[in-house]
N, C-alpha and C positions, 0 to 999 in steps of 0.2 A: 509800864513802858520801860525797856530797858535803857539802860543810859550807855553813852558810846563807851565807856571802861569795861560794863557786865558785856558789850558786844565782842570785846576785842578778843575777851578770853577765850570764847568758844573755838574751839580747836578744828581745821578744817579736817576733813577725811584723811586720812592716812598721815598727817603731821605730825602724829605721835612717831612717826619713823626717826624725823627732824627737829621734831622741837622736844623739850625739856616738860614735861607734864607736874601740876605739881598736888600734894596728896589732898591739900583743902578744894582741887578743882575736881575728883570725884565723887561719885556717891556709891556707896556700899550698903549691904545689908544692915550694917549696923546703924545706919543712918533710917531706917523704916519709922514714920512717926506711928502715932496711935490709930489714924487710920488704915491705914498700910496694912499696921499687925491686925485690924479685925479684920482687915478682907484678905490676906491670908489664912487667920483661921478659918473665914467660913468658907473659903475652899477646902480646906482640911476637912472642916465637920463635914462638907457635901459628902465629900467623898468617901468618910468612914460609914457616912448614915446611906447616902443611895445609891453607890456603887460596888464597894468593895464586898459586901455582903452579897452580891448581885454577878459577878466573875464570871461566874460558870454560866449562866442564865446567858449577858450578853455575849457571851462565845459560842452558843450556841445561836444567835439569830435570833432570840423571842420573838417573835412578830411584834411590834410595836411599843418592845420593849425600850431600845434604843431612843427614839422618837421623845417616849414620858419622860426621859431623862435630861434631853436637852429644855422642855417645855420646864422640867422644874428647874432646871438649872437658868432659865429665862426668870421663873417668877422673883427667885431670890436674887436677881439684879448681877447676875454672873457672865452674861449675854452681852450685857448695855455699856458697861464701865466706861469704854475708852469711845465711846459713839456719843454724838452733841446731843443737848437735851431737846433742840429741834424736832430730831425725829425720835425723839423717843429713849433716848440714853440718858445715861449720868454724868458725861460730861468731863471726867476724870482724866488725870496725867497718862502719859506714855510709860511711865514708871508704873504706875499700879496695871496696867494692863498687862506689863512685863510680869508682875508680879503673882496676877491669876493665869496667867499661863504657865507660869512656873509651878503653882503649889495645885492646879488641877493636872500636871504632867504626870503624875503620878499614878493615873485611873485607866492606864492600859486603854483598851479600844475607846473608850471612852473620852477620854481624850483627843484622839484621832480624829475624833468628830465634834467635841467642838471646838478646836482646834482649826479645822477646814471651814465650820461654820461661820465663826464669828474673823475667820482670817479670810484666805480664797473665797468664803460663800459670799460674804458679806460686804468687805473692802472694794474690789471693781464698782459696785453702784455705789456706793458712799464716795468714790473717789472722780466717780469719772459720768456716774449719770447727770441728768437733769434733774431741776428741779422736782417735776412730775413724776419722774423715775422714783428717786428719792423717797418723795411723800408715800409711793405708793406699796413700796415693798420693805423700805429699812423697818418700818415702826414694828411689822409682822414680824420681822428678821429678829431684831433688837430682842423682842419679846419670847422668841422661841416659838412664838405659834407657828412661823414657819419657819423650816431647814432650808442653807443652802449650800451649793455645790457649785464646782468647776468644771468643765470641760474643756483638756487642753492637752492633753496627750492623746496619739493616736497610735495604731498597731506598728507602724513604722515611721515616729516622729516622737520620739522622746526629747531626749536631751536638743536636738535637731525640730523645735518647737515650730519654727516657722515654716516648714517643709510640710506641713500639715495637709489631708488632702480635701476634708471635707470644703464643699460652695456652698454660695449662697446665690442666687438667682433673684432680681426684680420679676415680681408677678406680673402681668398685663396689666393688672388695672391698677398697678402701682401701690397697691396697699402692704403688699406682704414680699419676705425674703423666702424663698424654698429654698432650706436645707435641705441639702444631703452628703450623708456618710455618716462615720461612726468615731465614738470614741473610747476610751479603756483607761482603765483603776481610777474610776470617779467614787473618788472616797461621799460618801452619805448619799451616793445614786440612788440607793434602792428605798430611799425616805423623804428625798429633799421634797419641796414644792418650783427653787427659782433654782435655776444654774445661771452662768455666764458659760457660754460656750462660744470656740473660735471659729469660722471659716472664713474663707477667701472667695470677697465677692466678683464674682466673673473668672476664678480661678484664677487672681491676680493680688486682690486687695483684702489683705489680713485684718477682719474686722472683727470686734466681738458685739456678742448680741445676749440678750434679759430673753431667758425662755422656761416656759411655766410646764410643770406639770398638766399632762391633760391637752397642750397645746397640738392640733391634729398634725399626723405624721410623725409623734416624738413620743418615743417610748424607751426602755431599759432593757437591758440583758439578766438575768438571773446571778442571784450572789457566787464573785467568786468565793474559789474554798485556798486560800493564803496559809501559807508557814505561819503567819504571827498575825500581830491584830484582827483576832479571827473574827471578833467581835461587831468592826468596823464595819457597814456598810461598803460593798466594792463592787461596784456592775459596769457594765459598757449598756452608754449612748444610744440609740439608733435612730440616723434620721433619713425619713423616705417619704421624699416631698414634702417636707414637715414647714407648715405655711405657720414663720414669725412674725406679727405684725410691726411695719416699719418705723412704728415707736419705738421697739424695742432695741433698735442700734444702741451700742454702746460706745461712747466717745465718738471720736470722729469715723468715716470710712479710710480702712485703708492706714490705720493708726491703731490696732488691735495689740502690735509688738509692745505698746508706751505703757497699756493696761497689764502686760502678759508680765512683763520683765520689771514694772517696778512696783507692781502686788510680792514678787517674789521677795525681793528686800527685806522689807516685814515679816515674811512670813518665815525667812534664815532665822532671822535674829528669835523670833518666836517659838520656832524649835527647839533651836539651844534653851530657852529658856524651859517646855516641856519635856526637854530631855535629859537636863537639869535637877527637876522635879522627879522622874523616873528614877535618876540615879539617888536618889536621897532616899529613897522608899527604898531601894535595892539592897542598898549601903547598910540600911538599920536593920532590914529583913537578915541581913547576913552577919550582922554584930549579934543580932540576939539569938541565932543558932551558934555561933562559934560562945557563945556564952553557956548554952545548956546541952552544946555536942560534947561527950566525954569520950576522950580514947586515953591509954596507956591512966586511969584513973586519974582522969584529971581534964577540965575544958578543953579544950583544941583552943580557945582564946588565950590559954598561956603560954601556948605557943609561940616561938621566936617567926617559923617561918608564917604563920597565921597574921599573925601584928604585922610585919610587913606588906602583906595584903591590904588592910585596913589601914594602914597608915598611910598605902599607897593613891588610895581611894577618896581616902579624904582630901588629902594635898590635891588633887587632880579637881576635885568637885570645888574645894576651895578655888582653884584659879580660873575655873569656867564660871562661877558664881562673881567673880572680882570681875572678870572682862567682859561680863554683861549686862550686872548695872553698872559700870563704866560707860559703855555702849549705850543702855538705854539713857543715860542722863543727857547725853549727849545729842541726841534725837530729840530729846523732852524742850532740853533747852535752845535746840536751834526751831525746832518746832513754835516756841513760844517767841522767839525772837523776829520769824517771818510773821505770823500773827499781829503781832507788835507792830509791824510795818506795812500792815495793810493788807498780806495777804490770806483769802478765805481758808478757812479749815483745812479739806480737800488739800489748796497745793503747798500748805505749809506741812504737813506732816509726810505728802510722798517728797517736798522739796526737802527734807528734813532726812528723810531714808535714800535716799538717792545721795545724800551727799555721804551716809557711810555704809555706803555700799558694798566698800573693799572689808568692814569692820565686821557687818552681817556675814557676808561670806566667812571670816573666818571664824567666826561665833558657832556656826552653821555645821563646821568638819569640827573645830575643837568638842564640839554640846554632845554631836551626833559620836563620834568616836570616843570620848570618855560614859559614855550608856554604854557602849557596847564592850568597853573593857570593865566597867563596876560591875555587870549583870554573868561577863563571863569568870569573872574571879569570884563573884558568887555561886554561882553554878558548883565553881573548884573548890570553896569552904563547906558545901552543902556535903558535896561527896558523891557516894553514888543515889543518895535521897534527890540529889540537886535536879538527877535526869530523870527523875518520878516527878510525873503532872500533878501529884498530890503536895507537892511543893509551888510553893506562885513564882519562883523563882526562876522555875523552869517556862514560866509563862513569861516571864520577865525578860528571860534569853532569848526567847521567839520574838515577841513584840521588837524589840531592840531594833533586830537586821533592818528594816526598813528604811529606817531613819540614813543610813548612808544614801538611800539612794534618792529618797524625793526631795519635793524643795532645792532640786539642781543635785547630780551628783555628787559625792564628794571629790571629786577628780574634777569635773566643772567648775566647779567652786576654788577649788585652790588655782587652777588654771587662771578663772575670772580674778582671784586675789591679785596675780602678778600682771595681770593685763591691764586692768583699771589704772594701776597706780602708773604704770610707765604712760601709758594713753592721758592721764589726769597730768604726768612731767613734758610730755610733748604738747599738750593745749595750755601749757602755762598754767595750768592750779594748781601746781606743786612744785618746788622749789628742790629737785634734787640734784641737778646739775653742781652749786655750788656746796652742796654738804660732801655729795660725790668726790671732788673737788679734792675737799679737805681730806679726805678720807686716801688719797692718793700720793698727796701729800706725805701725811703723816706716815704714809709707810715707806718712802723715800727715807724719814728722818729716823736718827738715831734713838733704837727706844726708851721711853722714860721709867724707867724701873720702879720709882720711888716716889712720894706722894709726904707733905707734908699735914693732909687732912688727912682730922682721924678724927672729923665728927661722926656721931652714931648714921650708921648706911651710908658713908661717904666710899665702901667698899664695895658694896652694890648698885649703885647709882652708877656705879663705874663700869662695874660689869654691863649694865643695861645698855648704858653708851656704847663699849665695845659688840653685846649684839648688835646694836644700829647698822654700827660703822662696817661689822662683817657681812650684815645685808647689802649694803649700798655697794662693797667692795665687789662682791658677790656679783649681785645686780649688775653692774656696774659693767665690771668686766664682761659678760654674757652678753649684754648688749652692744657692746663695742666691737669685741668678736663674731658674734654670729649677723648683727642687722638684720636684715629682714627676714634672713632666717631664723627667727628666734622663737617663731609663733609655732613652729612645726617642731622645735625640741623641748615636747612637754616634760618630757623627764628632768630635764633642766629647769620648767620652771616650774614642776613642782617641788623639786630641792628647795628653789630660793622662796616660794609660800611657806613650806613647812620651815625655815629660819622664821620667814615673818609671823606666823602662829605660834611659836613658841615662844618667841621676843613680846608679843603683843603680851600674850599670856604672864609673862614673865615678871614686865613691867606694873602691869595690875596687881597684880599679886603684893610686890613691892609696894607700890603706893598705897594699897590699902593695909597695911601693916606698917607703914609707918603713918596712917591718919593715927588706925588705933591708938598706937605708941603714943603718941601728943595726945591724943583725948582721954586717954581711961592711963595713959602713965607706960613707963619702960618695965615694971614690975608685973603688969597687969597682961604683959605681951610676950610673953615667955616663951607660949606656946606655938604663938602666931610665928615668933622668928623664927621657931622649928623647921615651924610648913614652910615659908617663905624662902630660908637658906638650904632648904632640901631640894627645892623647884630650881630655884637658879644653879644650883649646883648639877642638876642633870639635865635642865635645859643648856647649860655649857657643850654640855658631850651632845646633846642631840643637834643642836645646830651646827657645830664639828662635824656633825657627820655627813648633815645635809648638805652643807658647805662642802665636804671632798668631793662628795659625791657630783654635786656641779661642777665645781671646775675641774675634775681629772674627764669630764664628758667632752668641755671646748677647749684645754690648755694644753699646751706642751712644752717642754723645757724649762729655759729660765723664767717664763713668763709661769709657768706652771708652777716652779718652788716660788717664786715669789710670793704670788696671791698662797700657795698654803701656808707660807711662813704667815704670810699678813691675818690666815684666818685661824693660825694658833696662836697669836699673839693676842686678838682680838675674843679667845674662846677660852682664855686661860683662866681656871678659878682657883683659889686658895684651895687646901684642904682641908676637910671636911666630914664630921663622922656623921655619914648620913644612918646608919645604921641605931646611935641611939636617940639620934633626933626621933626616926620612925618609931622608936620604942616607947618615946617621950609621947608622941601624936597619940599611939596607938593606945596607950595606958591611959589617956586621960580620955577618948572616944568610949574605952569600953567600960568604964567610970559612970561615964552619961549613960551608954546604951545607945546613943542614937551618934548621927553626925552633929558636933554640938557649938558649931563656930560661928 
């Protein structure tokens, strides 16, 4: 039971903006006890022993290739982790689940699926069935014996999820829903046995419904053939009078959005975490070519502009790794805190993701966008081998693109970033008015140049605050000026998300370099302050940029230099030799061979 002190700490959703974070209240990779580290390796061994030897095969479709793999990947208990031991699971933290998504991200198509399995296929009845429900499909699920799948986008309802066109019809004799219409890029379609699929009952009420393989009127479309995860299972739906029986409702009628939108949550945050895992495979894959590619007699790894690649790599993998076990801990431990107080499984851990919700979103574009820039700077170390298929590399750069766009676009996503938290300020769960406040203040006042701390990171600590205060200022201002038109100048608030991803990012970064620092010593952290003071230093210039970029769209004149005075004073970093920090990163990377932090 937690006592009312461990209550108070847990930090609401987005008050990392506002409040002061401190380095013992996160958890870091280096924080992984000894269970942890075995169930990350035996995602490692899965993957060396029954996939990666296996590449070509699942890209190519094998017939029921894909299928044996999720079923082994169920016997060795890779399935069940984070699912109660009720039905059938192991029962484990929200962190270790973070963790095998993480370290199986790395398995290309494979991945992808289970991935969609054990997240979308799985989480809707876990979260929102019946008891019956429950009993009757999780243990199969859990176990791998059965696959499952989603159904939720349609040919003209993507990101526009509710607009959906597929019904659902009461039969006469009241037993059964008739389905009809279609759906499209149902990841593991052409294998699953259970989907959750949406439609609107009476052409009104967005419900979702438990529908079986084999069930009459419901069948699949043929694999598509994809730029990337070729491997993945990808078919359209088809339903034509497809009679579900009316057990099979999901949650309530008419309440299908409450399943649609906060399954997604989970499943941001769980991306980043597989895409994550992607870039660390990527990262090494390209360390240990730039180690035995020779031009001008000699590695391309000793290379000046090479090292910077890699050093660039690693600091970026470092800050998506920092802000999300950040993130998961935070979910673990509010998860464990509503449990504590009575509430069942189920709604502690979506009440748990729904409160950082704003956090998964930007997990979600920072995870998905740093894959796609490790995979394509690998591609660039490889050379012109990188664009030959006889490199995984080049599979690595295909796989990639996807990830921008499911699990909510990234444009959706940072959209939802700046939406949640003013909507979270206007219903009173977030306290930005009065930081705002200060922030307007202080720029009123005479600057303060000079600082009498000069404890270790009392100069970064500083900086972070300054991002804060150039968000809120930012924010601040845009919403003052525009009102209600604010929802319709996306461009504006995607300036002010991308401040808040790079701040978020930033801060993490920071705090977990100076846990290290206190636990293993200021000797022992040398390297870390590298990466650390290299990130905040060109997160400076990029939130500068985002920052003009806003306000020269709704300001003009004096209102206009003010707020950009206010966001170079706020954006201002010491100097800085990023260039042999990167040298420092990159030498001690190609040292190890691998990403080694």
């Amino acid at each position: 039971m937690n006592t009312a002190a461990e209550t108070q700490k847990i930090i609401k959703g987005a008050e990392w903006l506002i409040k002061k974070s401190q380095p013992a209240d996160i958890f870091t990779s280096e924080d992984f006890g000894e269970e942890e580290l075995m169930i990350r390796d035996m995602c490692t061994q899965f993957l060396d022993a029954e996939v990666w030897p296996k590449l070509d095969r699942i890209d190519s479709l094998e017939e029921g290739l894909m299928k044996s793999l999720v079923e082994k990947a169920g016997e060795q208990g890779l399935l069940s982790a984070a699912f109660p031991e009720t039905y059938g699971g192991l029962g484990k933290d929200f962190i270790t689940s973070t963790i095998i998504n993480e370290y199986l991200g790395a398995g290309h198509s494979f991945s992808v699926a289970i991935a969609a399995h054990t997240g979308i296929g799985t989480l809707p009845i876990l979260y929102f069935g019946t008891e019956a429900q429950k009993q009757k499909y999780i243990p199969k699920l859990v176990s791998g014996e059965w696959a499952g799948a989603y159904g939720l986008t349609e040919p003209n309802a993507g990101s526009d999820a509710l607009s959906a066109k597929t019904t659902a019809k009461l039969s006469d004799d009241g037993k059964h829903y008739i389905l009809n219409g279609q759906k499209c890029w149902i990841t593991n379609g052409g294998f699953a046995q259970v989907y959750t699929v949406f439609a609107k009952i009476d052409g009104t009420q967005f419900t979702g419904f438990i529908v079986e393989r084999g069930m009459e009127g419901f069948s699949n479309g043929p694999e598509e053939q994809k730029m990337g995860i070729k491997g993945s299972s990808t078919v359209q739906l088809y339903f034509q009078d497809a009679k579900i029986p009316v057990e099979n409702v999901l949650g309530e009628i008419g309440k299908g959005h409450k399943i649609a939108f906060n399954i997604l949550n989970i499943g941001r945050l769980k991306l980043c975490a597989a895409a994550l895992g992607g870039a660390k495979k990527a990262f090494q894959t390209s360390v240990e070519y730039a180690q035995t590619r020779e031009q001008f007699k000699q590695p391309i790894a000793n290379f000046g502009a090479i090292k910077h690649k890699i050093a660039e790599m690693a600091i970026r993998i470092f800050a998506a790794e920092s802000a999300l076990y950040r993130t998961s801990k935070w979910i673990d431990d509010l998860e464990k805190q509503l449990i504590a107080e009575g509430k069942p499984f189920n709604e502690a851990l979506l009440g748990a993701a729904e409160e950082y919700a704003i956090e998964c979103a930007i997990l979600k574009v920072y995870g998905s966008e740093l894959l796609d820039f490790v995979v394509d700077e690998g591609v660039q170390i490889h050379g012109g081998n990188g664009f030959s298929a006889e490199y995984n590399i080049s599979r690595a750069y295909r796989d990639s693109r996807i990830n921008r766009i499911y699990e909510g676009t990234n444009e959706i996503n940072r959209l939802l970033t700046l939406d949640m938290t003013l909507k979270r300020a206007m219903q009173g769960r977030l306290n930005l008015m009065g930081p705002a406040m200060d922030v307007q203040k202080e720029l009123m006042s005479i600057p303060d140049f000079g600082t009498d701390d000069e404890t270790a990171f009392a100069a970064e600590q500083r900086l972070i605050d300054n991002f804060k205060k150039a968000i809120l200022m930012v924010a601040g201002a845009a919403a003052q000026k525009l009102m209600m038109q604010i929802e319709s100048e996306q461009e504006v608030l995607m300036n002010i998300a991308d401040m808040a991803i790079e701040a978020f990012h930033a801060e993490s970064v920071l705090l977990r370099v100076m846990k290290i620092a206190e636990t293993k010593g200021d000797d022992k952290a040398g390297l870390y302050l590298d990466v650390m003071r290299t990130y905040l230093y060109d997160a400076a210039d990029k939130i500068n940029k985002s920052g003009k970029d806003a306000i020269n769209a709704f300001a003009e004149g004096d209102e206009q230099r003010m707020i950009l005075m206010g966001l170079k004073r706020f954006t201002k970093a010491a100097p800085f030799n990023a260039k042999a920090a990167r040298r420092h990163i990159a030498d001690a990377v190609l040292k190890a061979g691998k990403y080694s932090f």
